[in-house]
C-alpha positions in Angstrom: 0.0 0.0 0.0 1.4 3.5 -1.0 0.8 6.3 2.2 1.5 10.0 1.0 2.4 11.4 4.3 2.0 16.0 4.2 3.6 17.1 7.3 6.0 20.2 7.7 7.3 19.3 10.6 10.6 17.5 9.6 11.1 15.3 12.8 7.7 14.4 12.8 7.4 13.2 9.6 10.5 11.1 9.3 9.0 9.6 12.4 6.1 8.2 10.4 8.1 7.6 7.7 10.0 5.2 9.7 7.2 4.1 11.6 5.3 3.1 8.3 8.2 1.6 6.3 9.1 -0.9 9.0 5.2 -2.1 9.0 5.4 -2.4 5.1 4.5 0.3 3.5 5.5 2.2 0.4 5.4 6.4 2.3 6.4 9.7 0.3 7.0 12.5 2.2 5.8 15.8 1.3 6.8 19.2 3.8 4.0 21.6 2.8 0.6 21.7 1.4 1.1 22.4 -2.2 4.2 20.1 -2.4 1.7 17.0 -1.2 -1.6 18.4 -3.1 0.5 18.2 -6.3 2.0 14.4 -5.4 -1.2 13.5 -4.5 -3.3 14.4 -7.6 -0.3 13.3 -9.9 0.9 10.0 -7.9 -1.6 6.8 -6.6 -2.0 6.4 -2.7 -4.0 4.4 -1.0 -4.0 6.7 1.9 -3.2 10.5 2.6 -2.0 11.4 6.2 -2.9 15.4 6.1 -1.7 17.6 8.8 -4.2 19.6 10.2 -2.7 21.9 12.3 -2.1 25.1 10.7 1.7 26.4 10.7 2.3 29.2 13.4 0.5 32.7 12.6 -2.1 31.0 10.5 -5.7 30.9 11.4 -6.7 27.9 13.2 -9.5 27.1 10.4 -6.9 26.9 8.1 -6.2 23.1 8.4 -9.9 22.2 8.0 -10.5 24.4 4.8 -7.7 22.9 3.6 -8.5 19.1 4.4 -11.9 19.8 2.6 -10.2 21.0 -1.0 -7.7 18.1 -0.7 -11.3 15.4 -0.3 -12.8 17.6 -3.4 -10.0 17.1 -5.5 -9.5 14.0 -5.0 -13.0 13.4 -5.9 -12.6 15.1 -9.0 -9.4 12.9 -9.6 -11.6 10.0 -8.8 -14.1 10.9 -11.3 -11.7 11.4 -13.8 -9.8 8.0 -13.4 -13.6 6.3 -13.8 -13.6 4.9 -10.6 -16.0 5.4 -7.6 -14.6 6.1 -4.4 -15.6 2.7 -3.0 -13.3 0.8 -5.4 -10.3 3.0 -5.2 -9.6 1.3 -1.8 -5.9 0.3 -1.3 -4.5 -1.3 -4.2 -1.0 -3.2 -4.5 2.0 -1.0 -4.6 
């Protein structure tokens, strides 16, 4: 299974990185929110692992607005490809 992992903290996300690879899975690492929308509407994952929390001075909303354009595009990416979101569960990596 392929993860796409968007965190911008560094330490953090090496952590999962780590933490996923030794239980078998295939991760990419992205540090900020563009850098992971763009791998995740060009690449196949299984799974996204979104950070939520805003970075520091940012409005606390931020992270939720955010999470909601990341689910509609990868609707639209869905839709695209032909398939419905039930059968684009995990698929071999």
């Amino acid at each position: 299974m392929r993860i796409l992992v968007v965190e911008d903290e560094v330490d953090l996300a090496h952590t999962l990185h780590t933490g996923l690879t030794a239980e078998g899975y295939s991760v990419d690492l992205a540090h900020d929110g563009r850098q992971g929308l763009w791998m995740a509407r060009t690449g196949e994952y299984a799974l996204v692992v979104l950070d939520l929390m805003p970075a520091k001075g940012q409005a606390a909303s931020k992270g939720y607005r955010g999470a909601r354009k990341w689910r509609a595009k990868a609707y639209q990416k869905i839709a695209r490809s032909g398939r419905t979101p039930a059968a684009s569960g995990p698929s071999p990596s």
